[in-house]
N, C-alpha and C positions, 0 to 999 in steps of 0.2 A: 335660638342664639343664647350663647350661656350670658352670665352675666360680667363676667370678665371682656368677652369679645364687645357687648355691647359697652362696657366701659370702656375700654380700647378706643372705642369706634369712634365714641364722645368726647374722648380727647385730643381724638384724634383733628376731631372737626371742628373744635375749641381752638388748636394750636395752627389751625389752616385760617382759621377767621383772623384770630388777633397777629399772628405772624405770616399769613400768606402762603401760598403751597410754594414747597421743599424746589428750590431750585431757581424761581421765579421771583428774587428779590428784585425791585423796581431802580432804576438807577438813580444814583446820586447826581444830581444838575449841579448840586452846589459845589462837589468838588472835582466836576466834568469843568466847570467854569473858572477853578483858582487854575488848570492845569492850562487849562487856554489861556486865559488872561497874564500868567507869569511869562507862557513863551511868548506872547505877543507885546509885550509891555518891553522882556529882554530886545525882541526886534526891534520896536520904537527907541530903545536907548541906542544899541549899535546904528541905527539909520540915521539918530543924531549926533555920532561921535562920541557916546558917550558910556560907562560901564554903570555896573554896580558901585554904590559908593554914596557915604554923607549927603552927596549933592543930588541926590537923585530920589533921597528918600529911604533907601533901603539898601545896608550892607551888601546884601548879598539876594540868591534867588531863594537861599534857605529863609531869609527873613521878610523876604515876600511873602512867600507861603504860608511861614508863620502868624501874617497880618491876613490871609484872606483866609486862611481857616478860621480864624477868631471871628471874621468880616461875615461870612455864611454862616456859622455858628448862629450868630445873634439873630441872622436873615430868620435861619430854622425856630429859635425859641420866641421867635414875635409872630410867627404862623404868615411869614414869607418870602420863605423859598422859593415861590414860583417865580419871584424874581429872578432868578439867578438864571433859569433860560432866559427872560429877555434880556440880561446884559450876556447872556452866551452867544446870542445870536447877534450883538452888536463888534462883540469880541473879536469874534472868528468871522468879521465883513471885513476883515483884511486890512485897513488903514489904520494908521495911528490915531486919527481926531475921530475914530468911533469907538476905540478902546477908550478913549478919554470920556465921550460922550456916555460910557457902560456905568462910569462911575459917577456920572451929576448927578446933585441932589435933589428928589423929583419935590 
């Protein structure tokens, strides 16, 4: 093997360690979970009569988003994100007081 291929090779297996193999990027839970929790959060306002707006917290669904990507963001830089499944999984149980219960603070 020349020495170019074997360079190649080592880079190749370099950029599969630290980045993982081509194709095969792992999923995002944290922002599997702001996409759940906005549409379920919208459902709990319309099931109580209510919209986006001051009184609710948050303008709109754009300024939701904007507060649970900063909200996972910090999850990520504190080394836990693995939270974000288990409030995805309280999320997406369908009720409004386990979306609420996604967000108590443990």
């Amino acid at each position: 093997m020349s020495r170019a291929a074997l360079l190649l090779a080592l880079l190749a297996l370099v950029a599969t360690v630290v980045f993982g193999p081509a194709g095969c990027a792992p999923s995002d839970v944290c922002a599997e979970l702001c996409t759940a929790a906005r549409d379920r959060y919208e459902g709990c306002l319309e099931a109580g009569g209510l919209t986006w707006g001051a009184s609710v917290g948050y303008e709109s669904a754009a300024e939701y988003d904007d507060w649970c990507e900063t909200f996972s963001w910090e999850l990520r830089e504190l080394g836990q994100a693995d939270s974000c499944g288990d409030r995805l999984a309280l999320v997406e149980g369908g009720e409004c007081s386990e979306y609420y219960d996604a967000w108590a603070v443990e």
